[in-house]
C-alpha atoms as one frame of an Amber mdcrd trajectory, in Angstrom:
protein
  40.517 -37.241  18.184  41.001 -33.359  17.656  43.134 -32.245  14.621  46.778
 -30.614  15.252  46.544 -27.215  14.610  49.286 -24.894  13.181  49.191 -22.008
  15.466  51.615 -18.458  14.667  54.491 -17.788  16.731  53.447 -13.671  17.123
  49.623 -13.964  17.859  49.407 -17.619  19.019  46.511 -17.725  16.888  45.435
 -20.833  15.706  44.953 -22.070  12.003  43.576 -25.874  10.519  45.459 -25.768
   7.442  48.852 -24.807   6.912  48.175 -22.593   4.149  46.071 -20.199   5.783
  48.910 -19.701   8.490  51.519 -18.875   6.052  49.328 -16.551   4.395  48.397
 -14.908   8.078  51.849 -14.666   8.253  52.752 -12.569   5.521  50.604 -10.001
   7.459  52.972  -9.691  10.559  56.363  -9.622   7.738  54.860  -8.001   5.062
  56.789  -5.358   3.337  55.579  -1.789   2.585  52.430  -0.912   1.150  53.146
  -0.826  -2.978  51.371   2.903  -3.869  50.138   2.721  -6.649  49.738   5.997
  -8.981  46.457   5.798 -10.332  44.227   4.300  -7.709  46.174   6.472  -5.110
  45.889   2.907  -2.960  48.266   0.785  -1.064  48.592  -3.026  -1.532  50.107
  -5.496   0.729  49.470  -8.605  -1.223  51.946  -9.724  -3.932  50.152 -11.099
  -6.255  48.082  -8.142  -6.519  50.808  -6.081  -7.078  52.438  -8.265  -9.328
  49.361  -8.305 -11.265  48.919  -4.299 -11.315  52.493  -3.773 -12.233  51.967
  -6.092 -15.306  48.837  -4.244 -16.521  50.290  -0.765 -16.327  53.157  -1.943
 -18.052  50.927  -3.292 -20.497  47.937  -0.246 -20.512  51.624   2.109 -20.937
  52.270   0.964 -24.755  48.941   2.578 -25.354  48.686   6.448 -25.176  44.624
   6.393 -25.821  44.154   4.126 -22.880  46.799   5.667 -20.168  45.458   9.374
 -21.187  42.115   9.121 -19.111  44.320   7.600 -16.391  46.917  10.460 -16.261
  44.163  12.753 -16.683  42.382  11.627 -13.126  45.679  11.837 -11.881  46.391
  15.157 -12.417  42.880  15.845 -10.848  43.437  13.942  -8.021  46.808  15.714
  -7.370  45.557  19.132  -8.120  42.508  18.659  -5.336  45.229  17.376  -2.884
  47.751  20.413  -3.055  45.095  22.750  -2.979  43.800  21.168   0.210  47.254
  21.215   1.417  47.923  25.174   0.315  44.792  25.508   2.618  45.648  24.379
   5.485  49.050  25.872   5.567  47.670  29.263   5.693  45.003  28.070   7.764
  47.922  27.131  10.174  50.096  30.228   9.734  46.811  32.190  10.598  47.815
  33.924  14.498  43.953  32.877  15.586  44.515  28.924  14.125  44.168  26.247
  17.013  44.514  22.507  16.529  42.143  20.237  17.401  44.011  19.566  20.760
  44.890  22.421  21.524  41.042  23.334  21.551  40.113  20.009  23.518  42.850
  21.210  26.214  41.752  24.802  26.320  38.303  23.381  26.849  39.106  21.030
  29.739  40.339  24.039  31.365  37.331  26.227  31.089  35.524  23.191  32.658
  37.952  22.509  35.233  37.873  26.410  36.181  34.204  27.248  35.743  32.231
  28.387  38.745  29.102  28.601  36.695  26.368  26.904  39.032  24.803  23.965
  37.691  20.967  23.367  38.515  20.237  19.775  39.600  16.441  20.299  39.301
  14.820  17.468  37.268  13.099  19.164  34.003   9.250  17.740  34.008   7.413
  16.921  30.638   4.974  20.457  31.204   8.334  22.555  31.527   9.431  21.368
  27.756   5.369  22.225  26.735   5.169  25.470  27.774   8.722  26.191  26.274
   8.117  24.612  22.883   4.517  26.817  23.112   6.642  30.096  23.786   9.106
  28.693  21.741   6.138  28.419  18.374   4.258  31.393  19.365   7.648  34.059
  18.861   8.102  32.549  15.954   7.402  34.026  12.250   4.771  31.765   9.966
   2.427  28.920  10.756   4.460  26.533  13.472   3.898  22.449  13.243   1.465
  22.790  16.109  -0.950  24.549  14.180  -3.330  23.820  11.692  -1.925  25.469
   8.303  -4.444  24.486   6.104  -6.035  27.655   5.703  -2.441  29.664   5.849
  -1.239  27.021   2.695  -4.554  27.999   0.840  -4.550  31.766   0.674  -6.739
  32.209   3.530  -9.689  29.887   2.649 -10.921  27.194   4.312 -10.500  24.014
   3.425 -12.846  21.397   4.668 -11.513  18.388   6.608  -7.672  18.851   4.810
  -5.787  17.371   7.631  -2.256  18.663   8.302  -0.591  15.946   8.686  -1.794
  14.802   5.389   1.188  16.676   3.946   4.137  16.155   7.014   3.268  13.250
   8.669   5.312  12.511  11.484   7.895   9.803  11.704   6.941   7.438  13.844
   2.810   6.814  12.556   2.015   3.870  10.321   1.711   6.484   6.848   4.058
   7.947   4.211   1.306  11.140   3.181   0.344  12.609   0.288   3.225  12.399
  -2.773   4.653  15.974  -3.137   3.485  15.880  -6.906  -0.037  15.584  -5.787
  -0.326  17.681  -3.051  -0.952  20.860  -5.109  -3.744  19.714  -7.540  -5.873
  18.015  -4.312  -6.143  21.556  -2.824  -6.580  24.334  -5.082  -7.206  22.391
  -8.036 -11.306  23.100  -8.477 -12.006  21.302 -11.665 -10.178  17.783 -10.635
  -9.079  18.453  -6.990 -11.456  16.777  -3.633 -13.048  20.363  -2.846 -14.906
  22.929  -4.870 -16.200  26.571  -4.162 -18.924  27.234  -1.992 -20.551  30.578
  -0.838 -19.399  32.500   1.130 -20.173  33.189   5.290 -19.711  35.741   8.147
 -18.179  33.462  11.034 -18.888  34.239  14.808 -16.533  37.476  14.619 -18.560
  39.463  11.390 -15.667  38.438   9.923 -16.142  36.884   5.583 -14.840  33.976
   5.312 -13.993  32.381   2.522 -14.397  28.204   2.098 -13.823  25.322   0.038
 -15.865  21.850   0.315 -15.384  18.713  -0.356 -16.736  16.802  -3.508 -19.397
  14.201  -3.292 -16.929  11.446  -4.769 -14.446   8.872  -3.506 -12.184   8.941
  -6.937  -9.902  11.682  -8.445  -7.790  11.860 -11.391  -4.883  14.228 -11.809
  -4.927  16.987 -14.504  -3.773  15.883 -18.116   0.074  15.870 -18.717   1.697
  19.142 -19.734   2.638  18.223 -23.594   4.125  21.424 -24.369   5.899  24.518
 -22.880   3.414  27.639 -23.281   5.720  30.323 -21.876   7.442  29.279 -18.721
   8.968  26.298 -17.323   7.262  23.048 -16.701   6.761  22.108 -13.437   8.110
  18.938 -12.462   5.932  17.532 -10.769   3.384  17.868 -12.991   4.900  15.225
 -15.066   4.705  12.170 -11.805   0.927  13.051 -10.827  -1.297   9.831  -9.541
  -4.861   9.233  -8.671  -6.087   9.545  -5.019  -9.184   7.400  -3.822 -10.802
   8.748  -0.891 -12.698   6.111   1.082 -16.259   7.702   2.251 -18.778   5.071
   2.799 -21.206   7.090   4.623 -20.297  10.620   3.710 -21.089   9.550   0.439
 -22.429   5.799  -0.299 -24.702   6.801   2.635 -24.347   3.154   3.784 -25.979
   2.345   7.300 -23.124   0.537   9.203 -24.104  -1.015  12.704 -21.854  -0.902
  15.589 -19.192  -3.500  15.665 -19.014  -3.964  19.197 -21.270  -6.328  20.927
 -22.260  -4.580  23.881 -23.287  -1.115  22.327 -26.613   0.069  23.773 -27.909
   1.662  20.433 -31.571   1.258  19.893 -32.632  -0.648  16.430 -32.253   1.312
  13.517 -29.317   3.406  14.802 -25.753   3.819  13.033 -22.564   4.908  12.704
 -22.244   8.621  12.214 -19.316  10.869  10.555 -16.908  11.888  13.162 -14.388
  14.416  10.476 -11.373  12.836   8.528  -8.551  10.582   9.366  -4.991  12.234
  10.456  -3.006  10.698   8.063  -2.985   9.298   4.260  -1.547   5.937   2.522
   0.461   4.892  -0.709  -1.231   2.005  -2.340   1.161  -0.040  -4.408  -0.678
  -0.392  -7.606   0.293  -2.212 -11.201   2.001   0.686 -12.717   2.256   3.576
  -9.162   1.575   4.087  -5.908  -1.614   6.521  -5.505  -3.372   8.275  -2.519
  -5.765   6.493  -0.030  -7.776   8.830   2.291 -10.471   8.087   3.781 -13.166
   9.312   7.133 -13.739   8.217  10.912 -16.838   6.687  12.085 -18.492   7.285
  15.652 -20.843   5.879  17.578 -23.012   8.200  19.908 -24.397   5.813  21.786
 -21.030   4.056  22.725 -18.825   7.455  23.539 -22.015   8.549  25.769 -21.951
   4.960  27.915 -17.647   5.779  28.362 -18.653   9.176  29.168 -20.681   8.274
  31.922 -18.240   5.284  32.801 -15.344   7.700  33.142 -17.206  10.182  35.243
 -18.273   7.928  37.694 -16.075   7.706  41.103 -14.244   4.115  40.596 -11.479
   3.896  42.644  -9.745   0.988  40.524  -8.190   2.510  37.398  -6.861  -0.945
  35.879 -11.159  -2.134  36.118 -11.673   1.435  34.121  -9.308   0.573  31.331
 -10.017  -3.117  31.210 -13.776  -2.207  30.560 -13.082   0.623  28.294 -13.656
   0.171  24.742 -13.183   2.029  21.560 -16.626   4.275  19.842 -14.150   5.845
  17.034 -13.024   3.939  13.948 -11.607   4.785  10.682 -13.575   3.753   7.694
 -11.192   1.314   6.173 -10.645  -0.353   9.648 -11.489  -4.474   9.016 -14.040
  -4.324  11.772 -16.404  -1.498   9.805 -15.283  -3.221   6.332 -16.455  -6.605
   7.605 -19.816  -4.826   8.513 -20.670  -3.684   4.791 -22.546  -5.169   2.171
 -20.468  -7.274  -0.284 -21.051  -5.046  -3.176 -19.586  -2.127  -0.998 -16.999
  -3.902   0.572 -15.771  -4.569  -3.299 -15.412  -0.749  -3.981 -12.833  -0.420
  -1.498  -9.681  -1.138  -3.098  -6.800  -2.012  -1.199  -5.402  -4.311   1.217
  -3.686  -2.374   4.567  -0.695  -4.485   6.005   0.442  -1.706   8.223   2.707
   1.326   6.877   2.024  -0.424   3.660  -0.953  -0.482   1.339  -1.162  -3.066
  -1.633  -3.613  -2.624  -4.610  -6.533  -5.571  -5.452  -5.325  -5.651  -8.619
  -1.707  -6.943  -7.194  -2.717  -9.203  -4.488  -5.393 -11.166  -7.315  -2.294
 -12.015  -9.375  -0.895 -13.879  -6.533  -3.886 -16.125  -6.372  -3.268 -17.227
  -9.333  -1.777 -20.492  -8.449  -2.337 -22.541 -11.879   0.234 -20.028 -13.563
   2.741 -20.959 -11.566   2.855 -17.429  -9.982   4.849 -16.701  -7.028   5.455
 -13.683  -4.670   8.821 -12.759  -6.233   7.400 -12.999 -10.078   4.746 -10.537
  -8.587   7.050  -8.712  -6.915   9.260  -8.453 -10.564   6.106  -7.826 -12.560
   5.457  -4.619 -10.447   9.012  -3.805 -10.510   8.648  -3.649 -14.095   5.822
  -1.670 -14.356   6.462   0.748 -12.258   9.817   1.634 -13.729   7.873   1.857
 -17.158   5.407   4.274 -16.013   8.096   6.766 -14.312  10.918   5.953 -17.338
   7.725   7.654 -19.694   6.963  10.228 -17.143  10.746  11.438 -17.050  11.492
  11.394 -20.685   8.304  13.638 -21.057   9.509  15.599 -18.791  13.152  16.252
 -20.312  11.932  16.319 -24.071  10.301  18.826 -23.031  13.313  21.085 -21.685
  15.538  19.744 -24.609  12.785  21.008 -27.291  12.438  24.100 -25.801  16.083
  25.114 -25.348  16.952  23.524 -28.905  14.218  25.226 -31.050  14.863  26.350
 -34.036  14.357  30.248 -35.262  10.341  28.684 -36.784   9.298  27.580 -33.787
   6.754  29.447 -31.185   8.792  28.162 -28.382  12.627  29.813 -29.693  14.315
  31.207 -26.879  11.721  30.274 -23.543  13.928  28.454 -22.154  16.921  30.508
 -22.736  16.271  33.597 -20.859  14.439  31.381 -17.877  17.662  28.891 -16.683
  20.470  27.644 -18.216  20.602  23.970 -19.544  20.933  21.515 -17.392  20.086
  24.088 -14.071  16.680  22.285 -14.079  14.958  20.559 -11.124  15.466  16.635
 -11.358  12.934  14.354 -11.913  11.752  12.600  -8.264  13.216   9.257  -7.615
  11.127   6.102  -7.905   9.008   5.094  -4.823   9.827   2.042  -3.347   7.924
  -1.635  -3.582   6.777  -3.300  -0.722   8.894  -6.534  -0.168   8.032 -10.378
  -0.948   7.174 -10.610   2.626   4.779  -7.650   2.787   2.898  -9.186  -0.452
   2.352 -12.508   1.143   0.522 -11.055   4.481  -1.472  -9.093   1.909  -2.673
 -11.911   0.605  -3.867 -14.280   3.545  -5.442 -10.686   4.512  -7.357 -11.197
   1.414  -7.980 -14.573   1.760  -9.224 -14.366   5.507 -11.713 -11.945   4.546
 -13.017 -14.365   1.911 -13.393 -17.154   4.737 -17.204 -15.842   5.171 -17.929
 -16.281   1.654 -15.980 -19.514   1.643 -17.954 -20.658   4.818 -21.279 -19.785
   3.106 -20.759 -21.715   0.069 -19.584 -24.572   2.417 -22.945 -24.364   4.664
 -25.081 -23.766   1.355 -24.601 -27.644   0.288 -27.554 -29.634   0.327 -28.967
 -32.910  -1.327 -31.693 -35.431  -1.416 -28.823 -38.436  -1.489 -26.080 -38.856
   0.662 -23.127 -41.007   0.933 -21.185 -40.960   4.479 -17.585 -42.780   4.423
 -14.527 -43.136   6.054 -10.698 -43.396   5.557  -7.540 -44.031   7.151  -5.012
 -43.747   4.231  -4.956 -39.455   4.372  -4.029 -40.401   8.536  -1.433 -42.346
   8.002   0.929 -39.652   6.746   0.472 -37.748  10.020   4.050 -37.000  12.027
   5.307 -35.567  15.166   3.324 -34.671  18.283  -0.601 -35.147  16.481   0.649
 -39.039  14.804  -1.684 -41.976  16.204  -4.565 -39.197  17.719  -6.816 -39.758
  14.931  -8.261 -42.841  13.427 -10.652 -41.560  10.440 -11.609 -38.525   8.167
 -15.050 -39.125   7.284 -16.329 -37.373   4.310 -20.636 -37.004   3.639 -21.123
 -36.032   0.004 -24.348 -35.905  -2.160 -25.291 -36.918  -5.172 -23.410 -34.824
  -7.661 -20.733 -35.379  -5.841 -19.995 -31.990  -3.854 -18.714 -32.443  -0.452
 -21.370 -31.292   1.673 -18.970 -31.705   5.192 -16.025 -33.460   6.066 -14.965
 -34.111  10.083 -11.537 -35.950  11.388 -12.622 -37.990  14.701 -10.687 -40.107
  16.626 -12.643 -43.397  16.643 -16.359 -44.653  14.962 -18.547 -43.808  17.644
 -21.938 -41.992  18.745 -19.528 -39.200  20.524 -17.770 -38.363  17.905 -19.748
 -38.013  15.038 -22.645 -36.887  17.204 -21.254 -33.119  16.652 -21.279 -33.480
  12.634 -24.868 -35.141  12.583 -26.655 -32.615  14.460 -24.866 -29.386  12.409
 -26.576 -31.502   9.335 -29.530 -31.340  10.332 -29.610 -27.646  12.017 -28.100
 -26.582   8.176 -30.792 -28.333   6.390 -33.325 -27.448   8.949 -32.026 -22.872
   8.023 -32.261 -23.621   4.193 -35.494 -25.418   4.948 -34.446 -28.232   2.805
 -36.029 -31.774   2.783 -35.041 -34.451   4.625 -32.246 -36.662   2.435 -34.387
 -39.711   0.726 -31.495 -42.142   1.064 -28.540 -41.872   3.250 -25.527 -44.434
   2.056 -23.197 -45.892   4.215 -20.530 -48.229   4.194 -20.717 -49.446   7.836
 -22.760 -49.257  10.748 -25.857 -49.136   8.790 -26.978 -53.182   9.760 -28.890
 -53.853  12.923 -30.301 -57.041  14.698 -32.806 -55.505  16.411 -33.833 -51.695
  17.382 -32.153 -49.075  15.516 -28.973 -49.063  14.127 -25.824 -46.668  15.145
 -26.332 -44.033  11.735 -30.039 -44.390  12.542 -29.510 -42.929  15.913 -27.518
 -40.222  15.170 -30.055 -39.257  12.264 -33.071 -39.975  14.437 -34.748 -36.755
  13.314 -34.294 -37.389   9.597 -35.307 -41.115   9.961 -38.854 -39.914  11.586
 -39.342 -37.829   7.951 -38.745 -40.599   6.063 -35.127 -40.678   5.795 -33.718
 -44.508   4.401 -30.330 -45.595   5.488 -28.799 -48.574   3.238 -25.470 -50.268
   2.893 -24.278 -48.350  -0.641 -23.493 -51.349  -2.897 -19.404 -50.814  -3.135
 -19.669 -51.661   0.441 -21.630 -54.254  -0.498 -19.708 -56.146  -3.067 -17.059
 -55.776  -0.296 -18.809 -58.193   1.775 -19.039 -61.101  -0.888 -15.242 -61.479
  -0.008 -16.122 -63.283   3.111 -17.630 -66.405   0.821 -14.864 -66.784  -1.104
 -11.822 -68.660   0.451  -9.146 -66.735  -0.898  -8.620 -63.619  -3.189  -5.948
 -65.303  -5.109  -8.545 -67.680  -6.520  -8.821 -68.778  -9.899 -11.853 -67.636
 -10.365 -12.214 -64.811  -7.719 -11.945 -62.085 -10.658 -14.529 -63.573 -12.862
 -17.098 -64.154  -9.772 -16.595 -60.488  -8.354 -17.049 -59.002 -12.336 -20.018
 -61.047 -12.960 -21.830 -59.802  -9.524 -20.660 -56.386 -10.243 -22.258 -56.739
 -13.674 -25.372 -58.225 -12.280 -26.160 -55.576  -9.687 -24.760 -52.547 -12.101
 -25.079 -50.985 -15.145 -23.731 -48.287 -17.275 -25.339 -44.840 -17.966 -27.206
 -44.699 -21.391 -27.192 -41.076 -21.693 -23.788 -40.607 -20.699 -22.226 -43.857
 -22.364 -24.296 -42.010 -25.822 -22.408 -38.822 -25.116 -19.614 -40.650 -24.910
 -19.976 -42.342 -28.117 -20.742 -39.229 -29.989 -17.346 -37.625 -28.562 -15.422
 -40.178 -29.534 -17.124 -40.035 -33.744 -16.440 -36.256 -33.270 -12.748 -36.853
 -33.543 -12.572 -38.744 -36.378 -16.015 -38.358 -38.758 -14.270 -39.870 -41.792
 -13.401 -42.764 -39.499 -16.287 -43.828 -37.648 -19.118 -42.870 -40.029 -19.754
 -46.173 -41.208 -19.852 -47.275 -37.818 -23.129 -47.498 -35.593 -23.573 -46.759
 -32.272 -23.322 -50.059 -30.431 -19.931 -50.942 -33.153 -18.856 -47.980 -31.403
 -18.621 -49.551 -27.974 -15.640 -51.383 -28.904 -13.936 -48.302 -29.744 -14.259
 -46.744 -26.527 -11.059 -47.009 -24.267 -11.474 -48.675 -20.517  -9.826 -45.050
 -19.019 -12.699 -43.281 -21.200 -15.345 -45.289 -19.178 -14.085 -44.822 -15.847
 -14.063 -40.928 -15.873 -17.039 -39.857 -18.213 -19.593 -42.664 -17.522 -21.927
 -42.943 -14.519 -22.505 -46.776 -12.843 -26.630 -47.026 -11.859 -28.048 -50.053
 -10.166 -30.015 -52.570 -12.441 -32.733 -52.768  -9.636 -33.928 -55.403  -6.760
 -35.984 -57.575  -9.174 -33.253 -57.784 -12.190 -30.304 -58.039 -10.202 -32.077
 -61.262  -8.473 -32.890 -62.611 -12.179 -28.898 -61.889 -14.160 -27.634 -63.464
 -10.686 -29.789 -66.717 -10.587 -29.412 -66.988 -14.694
């Protein structure tokens, strides 16, 4: 059953409660807006104004608070007759025109045009060759050009990239920082490029280069920590690092193709193909710095598209399906994925598109037994980073302040001074921004995918000479939805120190479905050339009447090398509860410790260690006591986690059981 509703007589709109219709209605009967005199706003609500009448009443019995109120007034009155002393003799101005009297007059000028129109469509090599003419008539280097050697005084600079400095909008990179763009070119001493000699180019003409360093990491200059006779430049003061990612221009690492099909001989590689177009901001602990880095080609792949491309296919979808790429950049995951581990560990960010997050940052977010989450991460770097450029900009203004408030002793009286006025300075640069929670979490499964080799090696890299193979259906059982009831077991095979050497989910205990997990065993023991396992435990399926059994079948080629397989003896004091009538037996608990006690027996060496542990604690305590007085000392938890059970053996088990 639906609800009345109150509904208003003007809009016919309707309302649950009645309180929210009577206060819609004061908005169709409400009285004039209230103007108030120092907010210069208009209020239709009562209590509002009530409440802003009372307080100026109120703020009025007190000169020292009303006088910064009055003063904005008088500001706020002043700005609005001067803008109305404007306009009036804008208006009395003979040439003045309102805004529709323009719109009108311009109407008519349509209406009465007989200006032909051209209906021609304007093609995309029209708007080239006009934004060529366009660049060539005019004055100074244009955006289509390259201006590195224009920025640098006429020299050369090898591989700077244009768009290093303006990237364009719509690519995946924010550039170099303007503070660092200066000391990466002409800076010779900590800049990427240094002198070289110069060379008469193709026209007689001297030409004059610069070259890059043999090194992937670059500091900025030192801080300026004093004014030396003109004004500081501000962006000296917000300088970062830049890390420019060479493998082979510099490590001289040999990287193979990545793709599959490439027709290079043996012992060909990847060869330097200039620098990439654009640069990244790495989000580090404390700033963002400058990632560059180089492209990679391969010869041998460009040279088979070549040929593709020039041959006379008719079907241009078959040409692009087939084609595939020869160029990479050097941080691309497909060339970082082909370098050593010890290489692949110098590079030192993670790319998750536009953005760029630091090792350093995504390692703190593996740190899962801290209790550390994204947004902690996220506030840690907020914090640091708004340290590091707080530091930077007080530097930066104690610097101005001493200079323009030195005293008649100091070297730097009157620098300042004659330079600017106070406070005429340039500002300091605004923080750059963080990357977001979201942007920090695909940074790390990045990381963590490219572990999953490493991850998979240790995995594979599990041997040992016993095994134990067993079964469960309690982890199953909390299964839901669409995959509940389609698996029966997770069987686990571990050796014997207790490392998990593989672990499988099948759907039922048969030959097919464990036949997949037995033969990887034996291919991985078979590549570490490993011995065949002595003993492998089971706790099922290890019996037989006659012939082999089921575990010896699917182990055939460890059973031929001398490979055991035997009921492991949890299993078999499991089986014991088929001769006794009922668990809830009198006697049941006794029987079951006494076999246990026959067939096992505590470690020596570990149930010493124990004891010794345990004297540690307390010396003054349990000197007087021996070792085997100390066995009653020792707590039943303390057993079950620090001492190892061993079998008594075949031939004593037999004897404690008939005794």
């Amino acid at each position: 059953m639906e609800r009345p509703g109150h509904q208003c007589s003007v809009c016919n709109k309707t309302f649950t409660e009645k309180s929210n219709l009577t206060r819609h209605r004061k908005n169709h009967f409400a009285k004039e807006n209230w103007d108030c005199d120092y907010c210069q706003k208009g209020e239709k609500n009562e209590l509002l104004m009530w409440q802003k009448e009372r307080l100026l009443e109120y703020a009025r019995e007190f000169p020292p608070v009303t006088w910064h109120l009055d003063r904005r007034l008088k500001k706020q009155q002043s700005k609005k007759e001067t803008a109305e002393s404007t306009i009036s003799e804008v208006q009395q101005d003979p040439n003045y025109a309102s805004d529709a009297e323009l719109l009108a007059a311009a109407e008519n000028v349509l209406d009465e045009s007989e200006a032909p129109v051209s209906t021609q469509l304007t093609t995309w090599g029209d708007l080239t060759s006009a934004v060529c003419q366009d660049s060539d008539n005019r004055p100074g280097p244009s955006s289509l050009r390259d201006s590195s050697a224009s920025e640098s005084g006429g020299i050369l600079l090898e591989g700077w990239q244009k768009f290093w400095e303006q990237p364009l909008e719509f690519v995946q990179a924010l550039g170099i920082a303007p503070p660092n763009i200066k000391w990466l070119k002409c800076n010779e001493t900590y800049g990427l490029f240094e002198r070289a000699p110069k060379y008469k180019n193709v026209k007689g003409e001297t030409v004059e280069r610069k070259l890059l360093k043999e090194k992937m990491e670059f500091h900025p200059p030192p801080l300026p920590m004093s004014v030396k006779g003109a004004v500081p430049n501000m962006l000296a003061f917000f300088t970062t690092p830049a890390f420019f990612w060479r493998p082979v221009g510099v490590m001289k690492a040999m990287i193979l193709c990545p793709n599959t099909n490439c027709p290079a001989p043996p012992g060909e590689y990847l060869e330097k193909k200039g620098f990439g177009s654009y640069a990244r901001q790495v989000c580090g602990m404390k700033y963002d710095y400058t990632l560059l880095t180089e492209k990679l080609t391969c010869p041998h792949c460009h040279k088979m598209m070549s040929q593709a491309h020039a041959d006379n296919r008719e079907d241009e979808e078959e040409n692009a399906h087939n084609a595939q790429q020869y160029t990479w950049l050097a941080y691309s995951p497909k060339i970082l994925m082909n370098l050593a581990p010890a290489v692949r560990s110098m590079f030192p960010a993670i790319l998750c598109g536009k953005r760029a997050v630091d090792r350093a940052v995504v390692i703190l977010i593996s740190d899962r037994l801290n209790a550390v989450s994204m947004s902690k991460v996220q506030r840690l770097l907020q914090q640091g980073h708004d340290e590091w450029h707080v530091e930077r900009r007080d530097l930066y203004q104690t610097l101005l302040y001493e200079a323009h408030t030195a005293g008649s002793t100091s070297s730097q009286k009157g620098i300042l001074s004659f330079a600017r006025a106070a406070s005429t300075y340039t500002p300091p640069i605004a923080p750059s921004p963080l990357p977001s929670v979201r942007v920090l979490r695909r940074a790390h499964l990045i990381m963590e995918i490219e572990k999953m080799p490493m991850y998979r090696h240790q995995l594979l890299s599990v041997t040992g000479e016993i095994l134990c193979i067993d079964g469960t259906r309690k982890v199953l059982k909390k299964i839901y939805g669409d995959g509940q009831g389609t698996m029966q077991y997770v069987t686990s095979v571990l050796n014997e120190w207790g490392q998990f050497v593989t672990t499988v989910v099948v759907a039922a205990e048969s030959e097919g479905c464990y036949g997949r997990m037995a033969r990887g065993l034996i291919a991985r023991f078979r590549r570490a050339n490993a011995p065949a396992p002595k003993v492998l435990y089971a706790g099922n399926n290890c019996c037989r009447d006659s012939g082999s059994s089921f575990l010896e079948n699917l182990f055939g080629d460890w059973v031929k090398r001398g490979t055991v397989v035997r009921l492991d003896i949890r299993h078999w004091l499991h089986r014991w509860n088929a001769a006794v009538i009922k668990q809830s037996h009198a006697k049941y608990g006794v029987f079951m410790s006494a076999l246990a006690g026959a067939v096992l027996a505590y470690n020596k060496v570990d149930m010493m260690l124990l004891v010794q542990a345990v004297r540690s604690g307390n010396p003054e305590l349990y000197a007087r006591y021996s070792d085997k007085e100390m066995m009653a000392f020792l707590k039943p938890h303390q057993i079950r986690s620090y001492i190892r059970r061993i079998t008594r053996g075949v031939v004593v088990s037999v004897i404690l059981i008939l005794v």
